[in-house]
N, C-alpha and C positions, 0 to 999 in steps of 0.2 A: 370878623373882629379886627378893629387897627392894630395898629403898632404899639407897644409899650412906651411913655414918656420916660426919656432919662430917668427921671424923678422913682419913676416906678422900677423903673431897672436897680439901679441903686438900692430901694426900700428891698428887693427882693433876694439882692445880693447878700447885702448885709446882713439879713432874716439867715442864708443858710450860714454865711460865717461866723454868726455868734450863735450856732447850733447847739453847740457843747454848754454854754453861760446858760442860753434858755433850760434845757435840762436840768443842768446844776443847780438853776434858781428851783424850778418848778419842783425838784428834790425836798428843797429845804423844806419851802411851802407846806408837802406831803407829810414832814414827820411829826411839823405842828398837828397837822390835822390828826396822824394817827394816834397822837397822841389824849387826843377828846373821843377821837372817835370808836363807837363801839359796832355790833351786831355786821350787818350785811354792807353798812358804811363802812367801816374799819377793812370786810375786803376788797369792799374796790377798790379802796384805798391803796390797798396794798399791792392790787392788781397794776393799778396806774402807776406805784413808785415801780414795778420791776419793770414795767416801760420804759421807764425816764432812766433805770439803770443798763440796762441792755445799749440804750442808746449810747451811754457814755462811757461804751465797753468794759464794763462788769461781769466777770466770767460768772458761765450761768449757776456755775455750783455755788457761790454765794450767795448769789440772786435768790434759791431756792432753799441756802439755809436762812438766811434774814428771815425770810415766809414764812417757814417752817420756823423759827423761834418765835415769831409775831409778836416782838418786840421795839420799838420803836428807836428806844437807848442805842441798839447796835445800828439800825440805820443814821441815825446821828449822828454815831462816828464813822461812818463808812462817808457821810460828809464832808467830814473835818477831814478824814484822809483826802479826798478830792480834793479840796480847796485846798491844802498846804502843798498838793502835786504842783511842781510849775506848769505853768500855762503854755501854751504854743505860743509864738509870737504872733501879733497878728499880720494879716497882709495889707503890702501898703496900696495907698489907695490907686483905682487904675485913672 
């Protein structure tokens, strides 16, 4: 296999440094959903947000009562805390 194109370098860099935003997004997404969703959807569902919150280091003992309330309202705000947290700055470009 060749080498990476700049172009690909770049798309791939980028990809890991907005690691945390994809998360965060893919969060919001999840409470829409759990909020429709019922039965064996509703736990993958939920399966999948305590993915997305592990990742953007969410200590597990939350992780595990959100689950355990299986309410969607408190992932919600566990959200809103995230987004009002400030950001890291990003890195500048190489």
């Amino acid at each position: 296999m060749g080498r990476r194109l700049t172009y690909q370098e770049r798309k791939i860099r980028d990809y890991y440094r907005n690691q945390s935003a994809i998360r965060l997004q893919r969060l919001q997404e999840l409470v829409s959903e759990l909020y429709l969703a019922e039965g064996k959807k509703r736990q993958q569902l939920w399966r999948w947000a305590a993915a997305a919150m592990a990742g953007l280091g969410v200590p597990q003992s939350r992780i595990d009562h959100l689950i355990a309330t299986d309410n969607p309202a408190y992932l919600a705000n566990l959200v809103k805390e995230l987004l009002e947290k400030p950001q890291l700055p990003k890195q500048p470009e190489d």
